[in-house]
Structure formats: structure tokens, C-alpha cells
C-alpha positions in Angstrom: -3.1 -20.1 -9.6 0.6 -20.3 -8.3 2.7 -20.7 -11.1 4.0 -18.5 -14.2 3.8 -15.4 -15.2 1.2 -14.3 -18.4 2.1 -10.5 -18.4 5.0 -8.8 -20.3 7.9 -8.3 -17.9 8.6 -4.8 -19.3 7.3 -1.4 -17.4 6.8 -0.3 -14.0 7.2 -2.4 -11.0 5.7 -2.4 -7.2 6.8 -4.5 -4.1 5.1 -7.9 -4.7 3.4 -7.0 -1.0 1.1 -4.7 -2.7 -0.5 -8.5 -4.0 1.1 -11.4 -1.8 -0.3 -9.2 1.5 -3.7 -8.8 -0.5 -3.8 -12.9 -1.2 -3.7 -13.3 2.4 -6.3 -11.2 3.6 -9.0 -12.6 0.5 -7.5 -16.6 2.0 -8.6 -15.6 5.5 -11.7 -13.1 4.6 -13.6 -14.7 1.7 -11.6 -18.0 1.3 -9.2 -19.8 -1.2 -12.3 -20.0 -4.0 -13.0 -16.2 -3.8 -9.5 -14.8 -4.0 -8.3 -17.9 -6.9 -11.7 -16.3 -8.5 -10.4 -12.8 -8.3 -7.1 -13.3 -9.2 -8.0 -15.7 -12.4 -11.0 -12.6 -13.1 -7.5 -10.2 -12.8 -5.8 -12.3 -15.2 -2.7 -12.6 -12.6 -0.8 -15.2 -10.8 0.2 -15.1 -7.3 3.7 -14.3 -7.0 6.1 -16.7 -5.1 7.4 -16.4 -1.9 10.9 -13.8 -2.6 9.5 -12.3 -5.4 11.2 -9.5 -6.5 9.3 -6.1 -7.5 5.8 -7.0 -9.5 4.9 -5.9 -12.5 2.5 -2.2 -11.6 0.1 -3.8 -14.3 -0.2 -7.1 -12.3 -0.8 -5.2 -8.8 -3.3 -2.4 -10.3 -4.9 -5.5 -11.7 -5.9 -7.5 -9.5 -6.8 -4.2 -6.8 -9.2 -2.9 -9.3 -10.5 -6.4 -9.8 -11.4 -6.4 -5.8 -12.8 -2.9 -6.1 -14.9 -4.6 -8.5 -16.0 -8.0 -8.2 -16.1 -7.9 -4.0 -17.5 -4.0 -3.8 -19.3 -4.4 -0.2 -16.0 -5.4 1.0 -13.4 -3.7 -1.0 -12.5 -1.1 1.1 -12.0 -2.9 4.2 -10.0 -5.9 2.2 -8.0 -3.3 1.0 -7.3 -1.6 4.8 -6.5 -4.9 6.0 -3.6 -6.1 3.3 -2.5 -1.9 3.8 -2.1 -2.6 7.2 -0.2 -6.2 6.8 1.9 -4.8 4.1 2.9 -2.2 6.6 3.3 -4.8 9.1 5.7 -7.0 6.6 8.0 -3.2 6.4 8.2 -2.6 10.0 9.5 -6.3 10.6 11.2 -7.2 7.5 12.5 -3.3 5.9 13.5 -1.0 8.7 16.0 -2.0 10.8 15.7 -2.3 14.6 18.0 0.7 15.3 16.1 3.0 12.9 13.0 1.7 14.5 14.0 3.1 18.0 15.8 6.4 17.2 12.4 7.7 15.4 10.3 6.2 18.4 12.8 7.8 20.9 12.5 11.2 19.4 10.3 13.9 19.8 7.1 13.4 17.3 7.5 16.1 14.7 11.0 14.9 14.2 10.8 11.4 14.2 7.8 12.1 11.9 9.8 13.5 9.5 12.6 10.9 9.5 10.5 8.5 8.9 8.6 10.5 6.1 12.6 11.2 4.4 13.1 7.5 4.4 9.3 6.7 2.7 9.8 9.1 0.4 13.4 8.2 -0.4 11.5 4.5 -0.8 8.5 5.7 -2.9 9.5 4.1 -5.9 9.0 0.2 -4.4 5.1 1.6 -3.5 3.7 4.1 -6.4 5.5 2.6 -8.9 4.5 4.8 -12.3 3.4 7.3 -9.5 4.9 9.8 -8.7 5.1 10.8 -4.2 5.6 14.0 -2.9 5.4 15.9 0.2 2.5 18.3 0.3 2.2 19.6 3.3 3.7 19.6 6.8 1.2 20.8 9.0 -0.7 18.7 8.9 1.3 16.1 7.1 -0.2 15.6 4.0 1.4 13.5 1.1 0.3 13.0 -2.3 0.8 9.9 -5.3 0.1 11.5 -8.5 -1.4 9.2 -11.0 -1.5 6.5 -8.3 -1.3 3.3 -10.4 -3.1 1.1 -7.1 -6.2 4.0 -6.7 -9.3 2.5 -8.0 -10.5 5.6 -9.6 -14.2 6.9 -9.8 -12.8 9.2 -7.0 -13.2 6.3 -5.0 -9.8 7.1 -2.1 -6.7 4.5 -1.9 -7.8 2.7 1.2 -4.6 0.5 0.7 -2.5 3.4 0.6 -4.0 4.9 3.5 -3.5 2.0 5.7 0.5 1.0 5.3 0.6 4.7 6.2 -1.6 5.2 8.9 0.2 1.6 10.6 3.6 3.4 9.8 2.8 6.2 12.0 1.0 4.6 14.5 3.8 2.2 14.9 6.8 4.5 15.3 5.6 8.3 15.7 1.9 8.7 17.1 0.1 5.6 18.3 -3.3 7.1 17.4 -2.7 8.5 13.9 -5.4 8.0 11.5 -4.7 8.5 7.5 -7.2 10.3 5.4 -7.3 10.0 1.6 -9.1 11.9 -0.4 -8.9 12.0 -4.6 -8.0 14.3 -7.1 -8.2 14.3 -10.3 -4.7 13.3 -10.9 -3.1 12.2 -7.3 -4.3 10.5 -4.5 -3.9 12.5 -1.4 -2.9 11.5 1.8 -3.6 13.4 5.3 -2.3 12.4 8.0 -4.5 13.5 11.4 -2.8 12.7 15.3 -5.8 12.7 16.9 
């Protein structure tokens, strides 16, 4: 399934993380069969190695087609390639320095640093979307029309995850990410435990 594109270039693009991250997770959780199945069901190639930013249509593709061809195991597929896309930011995306000046300072300040700099970032995530600050106390987020939610009111469990490893990684080591659904944004609460 490496290989060539088949979808118009044009339109709104997302970090090729939000599929390449995904690929992995379906190799090592259902095998090379089930994720070549899902991607060839989502119409959709696996971009190389270096790719520049995917086309939105490609990445919302092939996540709604894991919502629905692998539905017992969706959710935590999609916590798992959240989690390793997160992963791929904090080794690859911020730099070391940043890295330590939000650890060293105090939580509610390094929390929002490292809120500025996602939200200063949003567009390589939500695409189409469009992120925004909600709330501070508790931190709450929101992507409306969120291009990667797979609808039915079902929440972003990819989403969810690169946050809730953000945070745990460089602010609070036990935050957990809720998401919850709206009818037009995907809403994301973040809870320190």
C-alpha cells in the first residue's frame, strides 16, 4: 500500500503523524493484513517516511475507517497512535531547552506555556478545525468541527491522548484528558488528578 497518492492534493492538511503513528499501532496490534485492509477500505496510502503535512481528507479517512471496520478496538488504537504521536512531538518538535524551562516551572505556568505554543501550533493538528482555549480552570480546550472526531458523539480518543501525554510529560505527571462532544467541537478537559 506504500506508494502514490489517489486523492486531490488541494484542501486542508494535518501532520502525516495523525496516519504514519496510526500505521504503527494497527502493524503491532492487529498485524500488517489488518491495517493494509483498513487503509485499502479508507481508500489511502501510507505516507512516506518525511512526509510533509497530509491531506485532512486522507487522515479523517482512514480514522473513521478504524472507528468503523475495527469498532471493539477503535478507541484504544486510537489512544495508542495519540499517545505515540505525542511521543514523536516531544522528541522530534520541541526543543530540549523549551522542554526543561516548562518542567522547571511552577505547574500553572508551565501549563500555560506549553498550551501558548499548541495553540500557536494548532493548525499542523485540527487542520479545517478550528482550536481554542475554553477554559482555564480547569483547562479545557476545544476543536470546533474537528475533521479527526469520528462523529455519532462518539469523543476524539486520538485527540485526547497527544494531549493527555503532553501534559503528563512536561507539566503534571498524572494528568488525564477528558473529551466529551458537542455538536460542533470536540472538547477537551484536562483533569490533574
Amino acid at each position: 500500500m506504500d506508494g502514490g497518492s489517489p486523492f486531490i492534493e488541494d484542501g486542508a492538511r494535518i501532520g502525516p503523524n495523525a496516519i504514519l503513528q496510526l500505521v504503527a499501532v494497527l502493524d503491532q496490534e492487529v498485524g500488517r493484513a489488518a491495517r493494509d485492509r483498513v487503509m485499502q477500505s479508507a481508500g489511502q496510502v501510507v505516507p512516506p517516511e518525511g512526509a510533509g503535512m497530509w491531506p485532512e481528507a486522507a487522515c479523517r479517512a482512514v480514522h473513521l475507517t478504524v472507528y468503523r471496520d475495527l469498532p471493539d478496538r477503535a478507541e484504544a488504537l486510537m489512544a495508542k497512535a495519540g499517545a505515540a504521536t505525542a511521543d514523536y512531538i516531544l522528541a522530534n518538535r520541541i526543543p530540549g531547552p523549551a522542554k526543561a524551562l516548562i518542567r522547571a516551572l511552577p505547574s500553572p505556568l508551565g501549563a500555560r506555556l506549553l498550551t501558548g505554543a499548541i495553540t500557536r501550533h494548532a493548525w499542523t493538528f485540527a487542520g479545517s478545525g478550528q482550536f481554542r482555549v475554553t477554559g482555564h480552570r480547569p483547562l479545557t480546550v476545544e476543536i470546533e468541527n474537528n475533521p479527526l472526531t469520528p462523529g455519532a458523539g462518539r469523543p476524539c480518543h486520538w485527540h485526547a491522548a497527544v494531549f493527555t501525554r503532553l501534559y503528563q510529560a512536561l507539566v503534571w505527571p498524572a494528568a488525564r484528558v477528558e473529551s466529551t462532544e458537542t455538536p460542533s467541537a470536540s472538547r477537551f478537559t484536562l483533569h490533574q488528578r
